[in-house]
C-alpha positions in Angstrom: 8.3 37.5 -13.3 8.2 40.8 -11.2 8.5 40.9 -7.3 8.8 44.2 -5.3 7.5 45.7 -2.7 6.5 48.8 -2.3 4.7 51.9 -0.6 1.0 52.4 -0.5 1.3 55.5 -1.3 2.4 55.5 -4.8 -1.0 53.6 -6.0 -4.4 55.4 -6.6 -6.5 56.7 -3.5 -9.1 54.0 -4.9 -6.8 50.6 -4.1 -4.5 52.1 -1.4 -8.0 53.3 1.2 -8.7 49.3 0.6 -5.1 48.1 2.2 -4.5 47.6 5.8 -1.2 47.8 5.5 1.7 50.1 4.7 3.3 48.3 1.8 2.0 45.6 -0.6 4.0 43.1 -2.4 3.8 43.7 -5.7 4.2 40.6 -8.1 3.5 40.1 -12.2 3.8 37.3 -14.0 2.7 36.7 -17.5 0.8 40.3 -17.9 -1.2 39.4 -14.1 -0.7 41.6 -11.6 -0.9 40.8 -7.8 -1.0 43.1 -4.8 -0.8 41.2 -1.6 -0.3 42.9 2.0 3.0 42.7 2.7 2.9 42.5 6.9 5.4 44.9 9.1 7.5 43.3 11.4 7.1 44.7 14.9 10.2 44.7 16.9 10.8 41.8 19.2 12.5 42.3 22.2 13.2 38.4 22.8 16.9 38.7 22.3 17.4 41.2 25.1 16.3 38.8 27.7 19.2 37.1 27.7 19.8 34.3 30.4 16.4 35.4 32.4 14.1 34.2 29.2 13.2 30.8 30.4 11.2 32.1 33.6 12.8 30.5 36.4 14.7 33.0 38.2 13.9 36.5 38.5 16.5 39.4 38.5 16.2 40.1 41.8 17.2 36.5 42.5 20.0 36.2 40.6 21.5 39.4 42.5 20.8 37.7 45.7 22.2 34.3 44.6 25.3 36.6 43.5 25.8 38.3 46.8 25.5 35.1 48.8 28.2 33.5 46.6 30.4 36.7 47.2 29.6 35.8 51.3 30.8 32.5 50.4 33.9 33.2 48.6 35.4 35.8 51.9 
């Protein structure tokens, strides 16, 4: 048993025009062969969020909410 994945490039013009995708997985197992699109990850920008994810406060209210504590604090 075989797994790798690789570019599109190194197979023939004939299978790679068919392939929507960049790289296939390649996998054999008992002499069968099997290409199957292998899916690029996009980058997710998620993670950068940070505490202003969930939706319920923008930025500009969180620096307003800052500045009003600061108002507090003197």
């Amino acid at each position: 048993m075989t797994e790798k994945v690789l570019d599109i490039q190194a197979l023939p013009e004939t299978v790679f025009s068919r392939i929507s995708t960049k790289k296939v997985k390649f996998y054999e197992e008992n002499g069968t062969i099997t290409l199957t699109p292998f899916p690029e990850e996009r980058p997710r920008f998620d993670h950068l969020i940070g505490m202003f994810s969930d939706g319920k406060i923008s930025v500009d209210d969180f620096l307003e909410e800052k500045q009003q504590e600061k108002k507090l604090e003197i």
